[in-house]
Biopython code that builds the backbone (N, CA, C, O; Angstrom):
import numpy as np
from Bio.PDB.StructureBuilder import StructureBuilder

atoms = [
    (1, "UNK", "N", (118.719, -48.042, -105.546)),
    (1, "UNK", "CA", (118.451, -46.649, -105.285)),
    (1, "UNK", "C", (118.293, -46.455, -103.772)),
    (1, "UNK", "O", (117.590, -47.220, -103.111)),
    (2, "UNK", "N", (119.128, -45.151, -103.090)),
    (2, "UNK", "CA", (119.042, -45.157, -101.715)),
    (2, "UNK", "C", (117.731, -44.271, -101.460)),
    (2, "UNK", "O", (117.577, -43.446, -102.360)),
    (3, "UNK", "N", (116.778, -44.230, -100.495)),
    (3, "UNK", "CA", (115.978, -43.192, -100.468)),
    (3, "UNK", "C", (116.346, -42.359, -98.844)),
    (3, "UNK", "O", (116.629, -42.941, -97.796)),
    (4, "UNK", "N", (116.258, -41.182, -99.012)),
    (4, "UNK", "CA", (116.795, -40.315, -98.108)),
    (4, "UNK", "C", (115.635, -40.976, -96.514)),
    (4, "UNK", "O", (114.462, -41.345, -96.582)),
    (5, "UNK", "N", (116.326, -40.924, -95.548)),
    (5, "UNK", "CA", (115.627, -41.029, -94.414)),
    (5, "UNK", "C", (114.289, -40.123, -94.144)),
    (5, "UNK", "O", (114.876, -39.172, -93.627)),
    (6, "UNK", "N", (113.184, -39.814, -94.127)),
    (6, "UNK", "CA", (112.647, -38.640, -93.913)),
    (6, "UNK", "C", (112.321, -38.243, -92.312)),
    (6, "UNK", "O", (112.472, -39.188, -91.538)),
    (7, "UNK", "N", (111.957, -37.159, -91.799)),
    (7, "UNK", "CA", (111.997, -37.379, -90.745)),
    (7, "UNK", "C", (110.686, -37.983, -89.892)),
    (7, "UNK", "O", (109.579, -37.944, -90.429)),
    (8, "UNK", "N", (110.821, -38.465, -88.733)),
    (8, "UNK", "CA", (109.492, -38.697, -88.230)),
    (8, "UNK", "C", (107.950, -37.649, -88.531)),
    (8, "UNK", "O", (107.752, -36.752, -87.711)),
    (9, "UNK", "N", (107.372, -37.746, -89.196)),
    (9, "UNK", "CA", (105.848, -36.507, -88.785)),
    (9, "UNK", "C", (105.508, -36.273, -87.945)),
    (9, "UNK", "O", (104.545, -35.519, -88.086)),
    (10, "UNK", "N", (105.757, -36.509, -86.800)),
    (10, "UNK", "CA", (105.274, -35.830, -85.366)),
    (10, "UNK", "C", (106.599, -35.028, -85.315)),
    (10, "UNK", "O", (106.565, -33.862, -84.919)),
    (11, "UNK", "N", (107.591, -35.515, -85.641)),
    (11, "UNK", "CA", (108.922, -34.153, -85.454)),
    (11, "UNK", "C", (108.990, -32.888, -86.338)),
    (11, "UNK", "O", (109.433, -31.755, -86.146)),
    (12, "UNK", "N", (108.264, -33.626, -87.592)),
    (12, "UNK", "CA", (107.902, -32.603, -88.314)),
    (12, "UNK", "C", (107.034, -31.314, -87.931)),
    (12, "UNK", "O", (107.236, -30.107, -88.067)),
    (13, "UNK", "N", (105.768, -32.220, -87.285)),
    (13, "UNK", "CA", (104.906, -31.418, -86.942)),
    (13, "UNK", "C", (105.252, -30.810, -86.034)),
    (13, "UNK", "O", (104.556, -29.803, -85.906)),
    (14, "UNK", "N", (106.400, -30.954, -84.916)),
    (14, "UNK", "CA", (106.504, -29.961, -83.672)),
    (14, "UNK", "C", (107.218, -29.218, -84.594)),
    (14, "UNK", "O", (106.973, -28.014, -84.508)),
    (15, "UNK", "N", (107.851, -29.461, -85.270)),
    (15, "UNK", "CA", (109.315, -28.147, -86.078)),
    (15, "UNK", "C", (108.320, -27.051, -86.747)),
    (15, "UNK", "O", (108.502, -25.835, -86.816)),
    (16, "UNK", "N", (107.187, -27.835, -87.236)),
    (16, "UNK", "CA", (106.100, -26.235, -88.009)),
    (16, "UNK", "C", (105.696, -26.087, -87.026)),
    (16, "UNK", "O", (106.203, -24.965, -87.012)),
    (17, "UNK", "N", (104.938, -26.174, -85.530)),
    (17, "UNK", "CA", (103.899, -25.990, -84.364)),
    (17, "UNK", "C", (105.536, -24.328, -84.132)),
    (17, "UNK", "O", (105.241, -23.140, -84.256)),
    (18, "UNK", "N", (106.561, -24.669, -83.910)),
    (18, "UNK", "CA", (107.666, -24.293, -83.614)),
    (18, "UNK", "C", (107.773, -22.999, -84.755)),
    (18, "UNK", "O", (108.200, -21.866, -84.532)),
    (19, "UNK", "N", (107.509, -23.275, -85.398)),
    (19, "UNK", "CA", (108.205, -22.147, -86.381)),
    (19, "UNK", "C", (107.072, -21.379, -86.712)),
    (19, "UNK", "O", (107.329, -20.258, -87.151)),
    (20, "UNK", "N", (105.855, -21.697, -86.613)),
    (20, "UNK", "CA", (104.544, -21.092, -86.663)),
    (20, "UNK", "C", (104.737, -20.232, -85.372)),
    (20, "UNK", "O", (104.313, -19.089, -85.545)),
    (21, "UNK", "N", (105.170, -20.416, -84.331)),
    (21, "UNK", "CA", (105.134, -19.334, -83.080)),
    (21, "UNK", "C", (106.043, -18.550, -83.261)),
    (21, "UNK", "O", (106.062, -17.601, -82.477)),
    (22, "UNK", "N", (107.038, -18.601, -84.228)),
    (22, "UNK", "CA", (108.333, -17.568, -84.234)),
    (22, "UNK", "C", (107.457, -16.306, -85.573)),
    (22, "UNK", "O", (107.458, -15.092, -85.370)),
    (23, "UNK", "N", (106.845, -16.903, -86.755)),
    (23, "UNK", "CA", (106.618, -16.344, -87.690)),
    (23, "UNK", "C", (105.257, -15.379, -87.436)),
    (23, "UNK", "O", (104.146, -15.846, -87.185)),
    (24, "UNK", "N", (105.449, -14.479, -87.507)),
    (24, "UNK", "CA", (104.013, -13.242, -87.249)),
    (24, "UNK", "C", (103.914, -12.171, -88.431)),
    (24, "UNK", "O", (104.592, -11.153, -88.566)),
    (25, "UNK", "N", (102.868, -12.672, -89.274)),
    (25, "UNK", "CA", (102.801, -11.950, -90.342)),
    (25, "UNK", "C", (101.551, -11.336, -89.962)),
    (25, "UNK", "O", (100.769, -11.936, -89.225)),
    (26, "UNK", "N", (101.321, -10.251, -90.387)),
    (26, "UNK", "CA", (100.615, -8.879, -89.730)),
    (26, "UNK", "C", (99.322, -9.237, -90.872)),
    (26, "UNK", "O", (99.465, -9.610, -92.036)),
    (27, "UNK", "N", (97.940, -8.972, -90.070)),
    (27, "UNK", "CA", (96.956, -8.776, -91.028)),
    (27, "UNK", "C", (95.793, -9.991, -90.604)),
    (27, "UNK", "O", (95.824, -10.551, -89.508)),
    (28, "UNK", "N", (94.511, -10.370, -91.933)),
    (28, "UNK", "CA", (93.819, -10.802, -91.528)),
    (28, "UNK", "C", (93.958, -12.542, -91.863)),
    (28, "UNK", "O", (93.389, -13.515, -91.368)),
    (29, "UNK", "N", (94.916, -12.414, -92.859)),
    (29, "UNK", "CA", (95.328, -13.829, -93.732)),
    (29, "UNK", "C", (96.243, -14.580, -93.286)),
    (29, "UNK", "O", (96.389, -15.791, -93.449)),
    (30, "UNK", "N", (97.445, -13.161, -92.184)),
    (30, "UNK", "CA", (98.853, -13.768, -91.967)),
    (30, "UNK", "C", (99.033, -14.971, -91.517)),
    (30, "UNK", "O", (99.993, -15.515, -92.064)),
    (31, "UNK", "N", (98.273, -15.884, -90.412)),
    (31, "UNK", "CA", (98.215, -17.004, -89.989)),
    (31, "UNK", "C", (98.385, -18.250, -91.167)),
    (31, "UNK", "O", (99.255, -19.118, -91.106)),
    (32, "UNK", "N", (97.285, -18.127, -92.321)),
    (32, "UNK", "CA", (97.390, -19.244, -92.883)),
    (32, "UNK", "C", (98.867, -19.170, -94.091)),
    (32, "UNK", "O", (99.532, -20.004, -94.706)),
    (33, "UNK", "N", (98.853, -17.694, -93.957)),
    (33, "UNK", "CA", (100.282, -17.576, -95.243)),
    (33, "UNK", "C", (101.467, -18.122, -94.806)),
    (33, "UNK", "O", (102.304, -18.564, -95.592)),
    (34, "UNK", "N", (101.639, -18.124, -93.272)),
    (34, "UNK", "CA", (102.599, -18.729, -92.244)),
    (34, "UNK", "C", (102.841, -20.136, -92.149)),
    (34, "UNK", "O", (103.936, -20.682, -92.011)),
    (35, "UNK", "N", (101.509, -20.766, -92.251)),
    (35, "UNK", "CA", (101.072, -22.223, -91.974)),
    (35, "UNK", "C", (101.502, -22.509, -93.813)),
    (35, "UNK", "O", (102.194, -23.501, -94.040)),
    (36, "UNK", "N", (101.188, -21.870, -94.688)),
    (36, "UNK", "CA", (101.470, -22.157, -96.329)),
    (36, "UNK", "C", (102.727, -22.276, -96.333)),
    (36, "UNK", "O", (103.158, -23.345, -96.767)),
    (37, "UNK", "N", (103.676, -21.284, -95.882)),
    (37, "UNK", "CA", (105.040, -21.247, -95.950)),
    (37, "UNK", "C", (105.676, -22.382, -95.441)),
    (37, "UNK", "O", (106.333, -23.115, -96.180)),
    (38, "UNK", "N", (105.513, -22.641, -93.981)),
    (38, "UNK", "CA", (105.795, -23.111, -92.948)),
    (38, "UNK", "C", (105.885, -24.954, -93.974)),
    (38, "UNK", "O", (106.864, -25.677, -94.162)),
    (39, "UNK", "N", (104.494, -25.126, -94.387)),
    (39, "UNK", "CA", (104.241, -26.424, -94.717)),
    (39, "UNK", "C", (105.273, -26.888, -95.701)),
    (39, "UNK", "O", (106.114, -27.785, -95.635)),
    (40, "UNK", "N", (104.873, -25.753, -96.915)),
    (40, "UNK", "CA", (105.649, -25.760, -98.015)),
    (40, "UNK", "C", (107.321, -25.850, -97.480)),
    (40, "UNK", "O", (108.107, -26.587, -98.075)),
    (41, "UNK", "N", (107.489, -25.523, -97.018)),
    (41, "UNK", "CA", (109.586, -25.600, -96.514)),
    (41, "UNK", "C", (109.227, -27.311, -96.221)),
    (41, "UNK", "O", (109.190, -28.080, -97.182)),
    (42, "UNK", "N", (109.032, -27.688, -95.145)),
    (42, "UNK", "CA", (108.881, -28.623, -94.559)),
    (42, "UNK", "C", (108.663, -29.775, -95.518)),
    (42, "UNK", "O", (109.643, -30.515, -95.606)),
    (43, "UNK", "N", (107.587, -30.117, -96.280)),
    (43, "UNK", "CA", (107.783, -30.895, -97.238)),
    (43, "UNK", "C", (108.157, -30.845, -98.258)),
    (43, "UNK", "O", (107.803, -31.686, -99.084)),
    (44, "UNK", "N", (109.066, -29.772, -98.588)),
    (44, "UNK", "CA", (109.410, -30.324, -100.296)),
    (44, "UNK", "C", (108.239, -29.516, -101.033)),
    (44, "UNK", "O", (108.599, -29.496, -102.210)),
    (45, "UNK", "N", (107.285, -28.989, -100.952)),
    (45, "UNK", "CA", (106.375, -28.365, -101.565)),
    (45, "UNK", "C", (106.251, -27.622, -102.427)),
    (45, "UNK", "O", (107.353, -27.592, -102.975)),
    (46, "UNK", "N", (105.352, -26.732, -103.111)),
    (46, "UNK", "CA", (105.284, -25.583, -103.544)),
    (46, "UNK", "C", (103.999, -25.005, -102.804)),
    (46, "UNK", "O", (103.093, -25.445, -102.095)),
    (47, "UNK", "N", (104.413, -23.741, -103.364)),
    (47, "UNK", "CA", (103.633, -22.636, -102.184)),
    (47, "UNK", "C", (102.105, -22.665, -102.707)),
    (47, "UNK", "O", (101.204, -22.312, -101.946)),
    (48, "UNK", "N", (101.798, -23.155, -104.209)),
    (48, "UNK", "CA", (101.012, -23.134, -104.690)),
    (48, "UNK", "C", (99.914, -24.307, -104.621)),
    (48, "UNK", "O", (98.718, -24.248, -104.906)),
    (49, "UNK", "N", (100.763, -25.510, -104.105)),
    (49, "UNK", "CA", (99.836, -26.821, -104.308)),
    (49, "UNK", "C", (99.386, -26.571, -102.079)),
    (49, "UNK", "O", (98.496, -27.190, -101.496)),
    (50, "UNK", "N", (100.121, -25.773, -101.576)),
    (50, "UNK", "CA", (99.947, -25.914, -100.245)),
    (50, "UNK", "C", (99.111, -24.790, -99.937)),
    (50, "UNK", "O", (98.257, -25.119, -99.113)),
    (51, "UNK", "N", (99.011, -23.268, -100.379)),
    (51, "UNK", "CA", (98.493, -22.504, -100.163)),
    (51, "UNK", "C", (96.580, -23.029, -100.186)),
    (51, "UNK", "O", (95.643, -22.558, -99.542)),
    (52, "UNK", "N", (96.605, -23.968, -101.038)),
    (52, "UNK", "CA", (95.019, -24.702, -101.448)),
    (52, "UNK", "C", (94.544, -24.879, -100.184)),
    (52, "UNK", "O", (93.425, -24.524, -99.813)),
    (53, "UNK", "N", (95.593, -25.569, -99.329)),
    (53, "UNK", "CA", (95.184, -26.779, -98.069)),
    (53, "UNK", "C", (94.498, -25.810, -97.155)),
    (53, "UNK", "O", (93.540, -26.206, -96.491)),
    (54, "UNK", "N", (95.101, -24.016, -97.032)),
    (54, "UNK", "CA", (95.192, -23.680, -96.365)),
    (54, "UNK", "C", (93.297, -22.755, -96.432)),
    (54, "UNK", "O", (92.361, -22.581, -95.652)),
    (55, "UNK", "N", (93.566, -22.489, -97.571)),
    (55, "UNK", "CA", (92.313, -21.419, -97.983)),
    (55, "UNK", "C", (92.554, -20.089, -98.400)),
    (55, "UNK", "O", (91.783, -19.132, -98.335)),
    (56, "UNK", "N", (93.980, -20.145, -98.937)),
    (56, "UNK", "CA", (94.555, -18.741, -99.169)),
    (56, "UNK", "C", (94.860, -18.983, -100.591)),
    (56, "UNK", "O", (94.821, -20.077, -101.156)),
    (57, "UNK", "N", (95.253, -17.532, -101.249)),
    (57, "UNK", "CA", (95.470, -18.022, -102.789)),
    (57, "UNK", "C", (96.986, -17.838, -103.063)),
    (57, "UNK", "O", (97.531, -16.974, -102.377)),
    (58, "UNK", "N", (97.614, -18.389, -103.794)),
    (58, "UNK", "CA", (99.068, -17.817, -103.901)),
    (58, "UNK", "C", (99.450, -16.838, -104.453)),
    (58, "UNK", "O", (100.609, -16.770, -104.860)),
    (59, "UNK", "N", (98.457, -15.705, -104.627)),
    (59, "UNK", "CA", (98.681, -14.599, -104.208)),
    (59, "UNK", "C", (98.857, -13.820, -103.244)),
    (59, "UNK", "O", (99.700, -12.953, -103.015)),
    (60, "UNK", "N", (97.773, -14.300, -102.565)),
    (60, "UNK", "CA", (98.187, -13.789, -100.819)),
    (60, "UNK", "C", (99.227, -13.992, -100.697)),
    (60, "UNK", "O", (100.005, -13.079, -100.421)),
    (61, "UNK", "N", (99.618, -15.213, -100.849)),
    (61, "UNK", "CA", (100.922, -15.325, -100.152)),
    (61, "UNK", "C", (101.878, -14.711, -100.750)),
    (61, "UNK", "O", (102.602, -14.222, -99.883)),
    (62, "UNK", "N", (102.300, -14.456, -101.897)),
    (62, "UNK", "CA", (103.232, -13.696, -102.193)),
    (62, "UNK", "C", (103.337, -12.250, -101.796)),
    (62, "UNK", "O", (104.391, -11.657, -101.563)),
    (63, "UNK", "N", (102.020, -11.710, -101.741)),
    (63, "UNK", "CA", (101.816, -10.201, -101.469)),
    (63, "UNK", "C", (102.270, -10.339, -99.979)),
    (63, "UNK", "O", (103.143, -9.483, -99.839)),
    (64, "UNK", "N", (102.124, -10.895, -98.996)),
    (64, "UNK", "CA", (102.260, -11.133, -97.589)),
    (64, "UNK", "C", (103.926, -10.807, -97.642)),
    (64, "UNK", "O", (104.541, -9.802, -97.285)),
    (65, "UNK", "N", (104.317, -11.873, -98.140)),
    (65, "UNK", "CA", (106.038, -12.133, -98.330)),
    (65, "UNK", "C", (106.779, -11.113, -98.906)),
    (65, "UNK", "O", (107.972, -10.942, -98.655)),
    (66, "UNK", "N", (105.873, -10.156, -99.965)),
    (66, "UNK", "CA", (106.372, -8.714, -100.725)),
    (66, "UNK", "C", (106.520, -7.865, -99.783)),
    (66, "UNK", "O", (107.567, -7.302, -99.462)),
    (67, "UNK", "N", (104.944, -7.695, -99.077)),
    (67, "UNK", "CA", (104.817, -6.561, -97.838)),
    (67, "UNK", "C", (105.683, -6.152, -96.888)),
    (67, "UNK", "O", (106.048, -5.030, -96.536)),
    (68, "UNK", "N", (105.999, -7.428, -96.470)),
    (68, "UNK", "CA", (106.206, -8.006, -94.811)),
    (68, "UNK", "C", (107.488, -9.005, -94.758)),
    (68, "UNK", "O", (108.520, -9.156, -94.104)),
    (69, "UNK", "N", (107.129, -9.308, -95.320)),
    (69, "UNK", "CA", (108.945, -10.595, -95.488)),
    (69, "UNK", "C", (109.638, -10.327, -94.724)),
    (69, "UNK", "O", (109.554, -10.873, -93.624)),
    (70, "UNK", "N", (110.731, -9.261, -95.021)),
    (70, "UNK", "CA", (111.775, -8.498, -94.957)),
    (70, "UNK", "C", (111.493, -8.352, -93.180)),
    (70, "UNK", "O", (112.267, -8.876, -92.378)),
    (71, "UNK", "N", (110.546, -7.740, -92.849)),
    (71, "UNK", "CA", (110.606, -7.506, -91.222)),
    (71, "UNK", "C", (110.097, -8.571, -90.828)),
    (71, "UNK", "O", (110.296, -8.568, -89.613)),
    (72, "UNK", "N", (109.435, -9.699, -91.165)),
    (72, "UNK", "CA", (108.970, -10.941, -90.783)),
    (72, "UNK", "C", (110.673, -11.536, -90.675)),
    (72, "UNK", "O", (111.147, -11.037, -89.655)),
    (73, "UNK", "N", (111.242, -12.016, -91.059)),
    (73, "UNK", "CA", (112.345, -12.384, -92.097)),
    (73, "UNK", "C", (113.228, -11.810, -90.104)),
    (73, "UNK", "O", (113.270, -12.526, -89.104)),
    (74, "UNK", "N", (113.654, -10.643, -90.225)),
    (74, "UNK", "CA", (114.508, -9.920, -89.313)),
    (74, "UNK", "C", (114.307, -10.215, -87.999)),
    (74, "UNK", "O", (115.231, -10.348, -87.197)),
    (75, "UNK", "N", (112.672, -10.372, -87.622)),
    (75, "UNK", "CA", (112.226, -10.604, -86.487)),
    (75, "UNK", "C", (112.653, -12.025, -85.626)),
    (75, "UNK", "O", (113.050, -12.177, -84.471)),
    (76, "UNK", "N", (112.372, -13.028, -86.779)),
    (76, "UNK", "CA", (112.753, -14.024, -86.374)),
    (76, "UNK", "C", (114.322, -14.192, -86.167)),
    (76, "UNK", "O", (114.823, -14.762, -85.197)),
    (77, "UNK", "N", (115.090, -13.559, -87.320)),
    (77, "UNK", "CA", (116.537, -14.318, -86.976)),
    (77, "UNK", "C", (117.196, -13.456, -85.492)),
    (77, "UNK", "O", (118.290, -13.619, -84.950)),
    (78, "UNK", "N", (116.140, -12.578, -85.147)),
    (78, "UNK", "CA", (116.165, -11.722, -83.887)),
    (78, "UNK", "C", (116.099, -12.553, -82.873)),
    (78, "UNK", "O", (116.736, -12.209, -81.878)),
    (79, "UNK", "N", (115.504, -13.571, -82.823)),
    (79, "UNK", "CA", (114.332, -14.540, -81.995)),
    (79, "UNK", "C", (115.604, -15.367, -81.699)),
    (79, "UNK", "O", (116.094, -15.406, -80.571)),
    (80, "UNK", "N", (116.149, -16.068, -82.827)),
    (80, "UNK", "CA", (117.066, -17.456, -83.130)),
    (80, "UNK", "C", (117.999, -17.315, -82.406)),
    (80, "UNK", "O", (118.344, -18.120, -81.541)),
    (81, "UNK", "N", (118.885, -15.572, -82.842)),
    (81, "UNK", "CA", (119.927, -15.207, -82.332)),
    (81, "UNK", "C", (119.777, -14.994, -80.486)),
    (81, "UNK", "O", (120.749, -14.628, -79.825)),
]
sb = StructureBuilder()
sb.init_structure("model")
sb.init_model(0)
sb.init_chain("A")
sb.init_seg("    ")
for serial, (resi, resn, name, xyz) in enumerate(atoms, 1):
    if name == "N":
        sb.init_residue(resn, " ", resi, " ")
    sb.init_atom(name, np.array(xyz, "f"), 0.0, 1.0, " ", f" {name:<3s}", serial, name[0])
structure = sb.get_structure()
């Protein structure tokens, strides 16, 4: 069985430090729903076992992503481009 390379965790960690400064979700929670998201992509996760780490419920986070997504979402590929 081959197992996929993963990447270094310090590269990891600059790629979320990185994508945490692009992502600005509006409000009093937005930070950790960012850091939930952010984590969750990054490892393979779910939003639900990561949202725990954070102190948010995965509700927040979905309501965040319902609200706001969409111009969260635009802003950044604003940023990229």
């Amino acid at each position: 069985m081959v197992t996929p390379v993963l990447p270094h965790q310090n590269n990891v960690q600059q790629i979320g430090y990185k994508l945490l400064s692009m992502l600005n979700f509006k409000g009093k929670r937005g930070e950790e729903v960012a850091r939930t998201l952010i984590s969750a992509c990054l490892w393979n996760d779910s939003v639900e076992s990561k949202s725990r780490a954070y102190g948010v419920s995965p509700q927040t986070v979905r309501n965040y992503v319902e609200e706001q997504g969409v111009e969260v979402i635009e802003k950044l590929l604003e940023q990229v481009r």
